[in-house]
C-alpha positions as CSV (number, residue, x, y, z in Angstrom):
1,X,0.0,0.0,0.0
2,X,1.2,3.3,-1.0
3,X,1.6,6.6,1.1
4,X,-1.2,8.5,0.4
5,X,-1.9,12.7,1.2
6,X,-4.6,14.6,0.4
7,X,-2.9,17.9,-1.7
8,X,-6.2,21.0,-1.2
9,X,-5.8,23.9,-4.3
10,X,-6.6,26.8,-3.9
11,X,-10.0,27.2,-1.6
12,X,-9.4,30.8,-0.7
13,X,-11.9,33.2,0.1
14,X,-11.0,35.2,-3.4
15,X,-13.8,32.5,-5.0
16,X,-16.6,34.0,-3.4
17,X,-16.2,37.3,-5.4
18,X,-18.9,37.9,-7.9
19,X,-16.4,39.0,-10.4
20,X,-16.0,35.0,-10.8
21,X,-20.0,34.6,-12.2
22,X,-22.2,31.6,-12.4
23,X,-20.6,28.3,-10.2
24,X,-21.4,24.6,-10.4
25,X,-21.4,22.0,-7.4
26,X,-22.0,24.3,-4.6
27,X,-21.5,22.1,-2.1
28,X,-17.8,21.4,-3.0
29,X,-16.6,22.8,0.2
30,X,-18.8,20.9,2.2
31,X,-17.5,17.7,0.3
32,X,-14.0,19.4,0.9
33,X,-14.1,19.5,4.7
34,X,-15.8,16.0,4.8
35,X,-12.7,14.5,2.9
36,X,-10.3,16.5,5.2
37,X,-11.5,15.6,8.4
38,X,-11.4,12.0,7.0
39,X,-8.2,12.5,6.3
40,X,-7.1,13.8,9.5
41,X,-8.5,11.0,11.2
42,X,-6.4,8.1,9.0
43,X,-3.4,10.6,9.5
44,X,-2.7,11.1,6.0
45,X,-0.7,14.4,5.3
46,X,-2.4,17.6,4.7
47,X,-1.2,19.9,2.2
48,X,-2.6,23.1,1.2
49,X,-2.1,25.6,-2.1
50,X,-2.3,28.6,-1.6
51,X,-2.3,31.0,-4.4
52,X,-0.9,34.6,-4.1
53,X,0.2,37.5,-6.5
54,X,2.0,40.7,-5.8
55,X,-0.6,42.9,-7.6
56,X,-2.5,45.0,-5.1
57,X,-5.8,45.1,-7.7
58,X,-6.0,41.2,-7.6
59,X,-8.3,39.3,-5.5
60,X,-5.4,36.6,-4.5
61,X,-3.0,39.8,-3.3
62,X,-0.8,38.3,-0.9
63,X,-2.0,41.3,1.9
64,X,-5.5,41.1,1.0
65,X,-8.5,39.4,3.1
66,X,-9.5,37.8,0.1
67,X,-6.1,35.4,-0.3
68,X,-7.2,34.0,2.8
69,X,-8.9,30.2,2.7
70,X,-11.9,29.7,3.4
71,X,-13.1,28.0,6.9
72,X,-14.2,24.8,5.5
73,X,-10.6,24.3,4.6
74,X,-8.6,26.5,7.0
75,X,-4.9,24.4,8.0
76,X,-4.1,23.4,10.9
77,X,-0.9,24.8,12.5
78,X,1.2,21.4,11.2
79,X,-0.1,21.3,7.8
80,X,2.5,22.7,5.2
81,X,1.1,25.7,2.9
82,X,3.0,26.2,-0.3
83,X,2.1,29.6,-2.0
84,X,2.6,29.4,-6.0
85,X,1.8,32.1,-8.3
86,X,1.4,30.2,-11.0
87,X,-1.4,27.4,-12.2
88,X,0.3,24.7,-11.1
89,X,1.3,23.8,-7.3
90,X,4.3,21.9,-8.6
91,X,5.8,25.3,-10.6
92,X,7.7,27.9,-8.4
93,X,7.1,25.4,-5.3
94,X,8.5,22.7,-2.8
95,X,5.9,20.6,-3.3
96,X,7.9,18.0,-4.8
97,X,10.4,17.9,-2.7
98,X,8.0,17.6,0.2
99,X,6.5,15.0,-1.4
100,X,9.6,13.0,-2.1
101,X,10.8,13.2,1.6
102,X,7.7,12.0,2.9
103,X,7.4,9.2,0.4
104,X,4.2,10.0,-0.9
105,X,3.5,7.7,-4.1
106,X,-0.7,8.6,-3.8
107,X,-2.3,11.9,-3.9
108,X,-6.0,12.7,-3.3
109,X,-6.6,16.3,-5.2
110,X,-9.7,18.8,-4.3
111,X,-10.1,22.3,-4.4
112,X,-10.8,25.1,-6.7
113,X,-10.9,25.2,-9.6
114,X,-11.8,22.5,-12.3
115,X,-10.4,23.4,-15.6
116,X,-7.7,26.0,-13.9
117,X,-4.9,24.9,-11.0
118,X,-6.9,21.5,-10.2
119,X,-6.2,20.3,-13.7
120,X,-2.8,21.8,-14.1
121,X,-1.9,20.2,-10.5
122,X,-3.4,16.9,-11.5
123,X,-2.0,16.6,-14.8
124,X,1.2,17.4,-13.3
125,X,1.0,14.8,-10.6
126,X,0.0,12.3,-12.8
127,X,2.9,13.1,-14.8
128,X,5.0,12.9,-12.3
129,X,4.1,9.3,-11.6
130,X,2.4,10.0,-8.7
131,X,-1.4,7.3,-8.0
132,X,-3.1,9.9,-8.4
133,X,-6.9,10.7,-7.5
134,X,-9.5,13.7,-8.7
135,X,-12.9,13.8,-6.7
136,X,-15.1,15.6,-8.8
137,X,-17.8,16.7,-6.5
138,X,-15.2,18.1,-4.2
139,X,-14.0,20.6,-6.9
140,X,-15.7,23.1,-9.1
141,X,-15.9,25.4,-11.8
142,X,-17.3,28.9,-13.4
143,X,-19.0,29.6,-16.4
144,X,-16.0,30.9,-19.4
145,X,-16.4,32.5,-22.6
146,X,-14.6,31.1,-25.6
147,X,-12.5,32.5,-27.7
148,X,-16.2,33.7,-29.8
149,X,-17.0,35.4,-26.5
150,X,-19.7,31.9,-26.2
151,X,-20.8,31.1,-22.8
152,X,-20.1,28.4,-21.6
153,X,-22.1,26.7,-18.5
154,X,-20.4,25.8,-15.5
155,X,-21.7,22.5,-15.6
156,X,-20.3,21.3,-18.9
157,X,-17.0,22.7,-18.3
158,X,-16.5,21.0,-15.0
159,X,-17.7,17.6,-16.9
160,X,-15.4,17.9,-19.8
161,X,-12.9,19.3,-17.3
162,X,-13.1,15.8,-15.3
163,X,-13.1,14.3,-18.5
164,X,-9.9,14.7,-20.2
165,X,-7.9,13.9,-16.8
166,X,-10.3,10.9,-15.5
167,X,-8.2,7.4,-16.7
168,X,-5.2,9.4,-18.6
169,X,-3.8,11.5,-15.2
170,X,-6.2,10.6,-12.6
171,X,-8.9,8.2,-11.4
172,X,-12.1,10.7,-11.0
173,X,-14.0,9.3,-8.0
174,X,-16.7,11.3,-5.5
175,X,-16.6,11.9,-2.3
176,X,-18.3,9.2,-1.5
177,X,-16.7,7.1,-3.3
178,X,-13.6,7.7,-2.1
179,X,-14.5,7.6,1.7
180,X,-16.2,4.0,1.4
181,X,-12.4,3.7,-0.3
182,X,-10.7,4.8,2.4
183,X,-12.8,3.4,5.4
184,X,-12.8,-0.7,3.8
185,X,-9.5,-0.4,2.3
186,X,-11.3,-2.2,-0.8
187,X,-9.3,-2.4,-4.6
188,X,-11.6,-0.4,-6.7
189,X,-9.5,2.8,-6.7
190,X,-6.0,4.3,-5.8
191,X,-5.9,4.0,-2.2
192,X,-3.8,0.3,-2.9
């Protein structure tokens, strides 16, 4: 059985701006905190993303109140934070390193959002060779215009989002899934 951590992108306070528009699955961070507190209790390590920029005009402005995560979410004094101000939690970051010195070989992903830092971080860890798990009801996305200017729902995003990483980077599973995985220990998904 492989060492297993749950890696948490990005669920900052800046998401709740309006600025951001129409949001599918908005009960992620419910489904976040459940899969945390889970996690706490099998002693897996916590890691948390934190994204930050050195504009003052940006909702993820390292001084702001918006940078800050939200409760559901909010680390505990011995979980590691690693700030990136990039897409991808492996760019600009320790992350790997941390990883490699605690002999992770499975990572659980949630946060915000789908088609952004979730998917960059995912693809990355899959990549990297890392067992590596998506739950899809604990992450979410926000409507996006093409390059038409065509809306595009939420909803389909986050689905074709899930898509193109679910069997090629990741195995996509839902919370629930994943916690019947992680309480009988069974073979259906990552956690082997």
């Amino acid at each position: 059985m492989g060492n297993h951590a749950l890696l948490i992108i990005d669920v900052q306070k800046a998401f709740n701006d309006k600025s951001f528009g129409n949001r599918n699955n908005l009960n992620a961070e419910r489904n976040m905190e459940t899969i945390l507190n889970k996690a706490r209790q099998k002693n897996w390590p916590i890691i948390h993303i934190q994204h930050v920029s050195d504009d003052s005009t940006s909702l993820f402005y390292n001084k702001g109140n918006t940078v800050l995560f939200k409760k559901e979410t909010t680390p505990l004094p011995d979980e590691p934070i690693f700030q990136k101000k990039v897409n991808n939690a492996f760019i600009g970051t320790e992350l790997e390193v941390y990883l490699q010195a605690k002999k992770i070989t499975s990572l659980v992903i949630i946060g915000l959002t789908t088609p952004h830092c979730v998917s960059t971080a995912t693809r990355m860890s899959g990549n990297l060779g890392y067992n590596t798990c998506l739950i899809s009801d604990a992450t979410a996305a926000f409507d996006l215009y093409d390059e038409k200017n065509n809306l595009i729902d939420a909803h389909i995003i986050h689905n074709i989002s899930l898509a193109t990483l679910h069997n090629e980077f990741a195995n996509v599973l839902t919370t629930n899934e994943l916690l019947n995985d992680m309480t009988t220990m069974k073979p259906s998904s990552i956690l082997l």
